[in-house]
C-alpha positions in Angstrom: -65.3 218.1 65.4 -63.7 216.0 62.6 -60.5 217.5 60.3 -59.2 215.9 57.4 -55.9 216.4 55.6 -55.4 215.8 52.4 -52.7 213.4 51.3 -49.1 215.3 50.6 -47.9 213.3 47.5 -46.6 216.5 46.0 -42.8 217.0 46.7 -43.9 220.7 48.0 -46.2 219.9 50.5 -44.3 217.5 51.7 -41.1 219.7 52.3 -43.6 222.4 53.9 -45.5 219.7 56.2 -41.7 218.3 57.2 -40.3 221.8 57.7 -43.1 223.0 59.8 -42.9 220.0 61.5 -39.3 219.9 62.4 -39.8 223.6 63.9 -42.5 222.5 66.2 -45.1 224.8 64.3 -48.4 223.8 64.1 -50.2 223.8 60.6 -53.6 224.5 62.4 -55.5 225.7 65.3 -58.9 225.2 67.3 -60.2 227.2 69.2 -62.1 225.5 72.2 -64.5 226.8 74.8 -62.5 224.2 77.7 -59.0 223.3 76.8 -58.2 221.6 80.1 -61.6 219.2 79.4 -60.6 218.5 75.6 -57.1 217.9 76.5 -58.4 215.0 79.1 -61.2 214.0 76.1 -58.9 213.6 73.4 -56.5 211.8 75.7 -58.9 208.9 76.5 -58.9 208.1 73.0 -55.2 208.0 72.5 -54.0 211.1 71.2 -50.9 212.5 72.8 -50.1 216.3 73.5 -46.4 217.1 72.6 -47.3 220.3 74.6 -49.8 220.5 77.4 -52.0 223.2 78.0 -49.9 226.2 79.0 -51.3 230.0 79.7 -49.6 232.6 77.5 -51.3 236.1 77.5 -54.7 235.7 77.3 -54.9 232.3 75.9 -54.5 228.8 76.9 -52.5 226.7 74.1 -51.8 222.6 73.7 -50.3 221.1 70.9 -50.6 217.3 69.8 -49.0 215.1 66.9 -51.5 214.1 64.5 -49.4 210.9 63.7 -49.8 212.0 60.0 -46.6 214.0 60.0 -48.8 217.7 61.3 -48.9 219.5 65.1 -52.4 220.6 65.3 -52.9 223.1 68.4 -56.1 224.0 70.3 -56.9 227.4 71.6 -58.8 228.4 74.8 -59.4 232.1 74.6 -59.8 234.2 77.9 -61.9 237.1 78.8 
């Protein structure tokens, strides 16, 4: 998988990117098929989770900082 973002040079999207950041919401999600594998993946090649993977309901959720100012979480649905 490979995201981009877009630069934020207008004054709105940076004051919605910074406002969403400061209240620990992430601006996208992912769903993947292992969350506990892609977590251990992605952390190989540097990327740190601000949130690990936690159960809620019937999903498993971890969020990491995208070091471009966005929280990007992935998604692990259950059965």
């Amino acid at each position: 998988m490979e995201f981009g973002l877009e630069p934020n040079a207008h004054p709105a999207s940076r004051a919605y990117q910074e406002a969403l950041m400061a209240d620990g919401i992430p601006v996208s999600a992912f769903s993947v098929d292992d969350i506990e594998a892609e977590v251990a993946r992605l952390e190989t090649i540097g990327v740190e989770f601000i949130q690990p993977p936690v159960k809620a309901g019937g999903a498993t959720m971890a969020v990491f900082d995208d070091t471009c100012g966005n929280l990007i979480q992935l998604v692990e649905l259950h059965d």
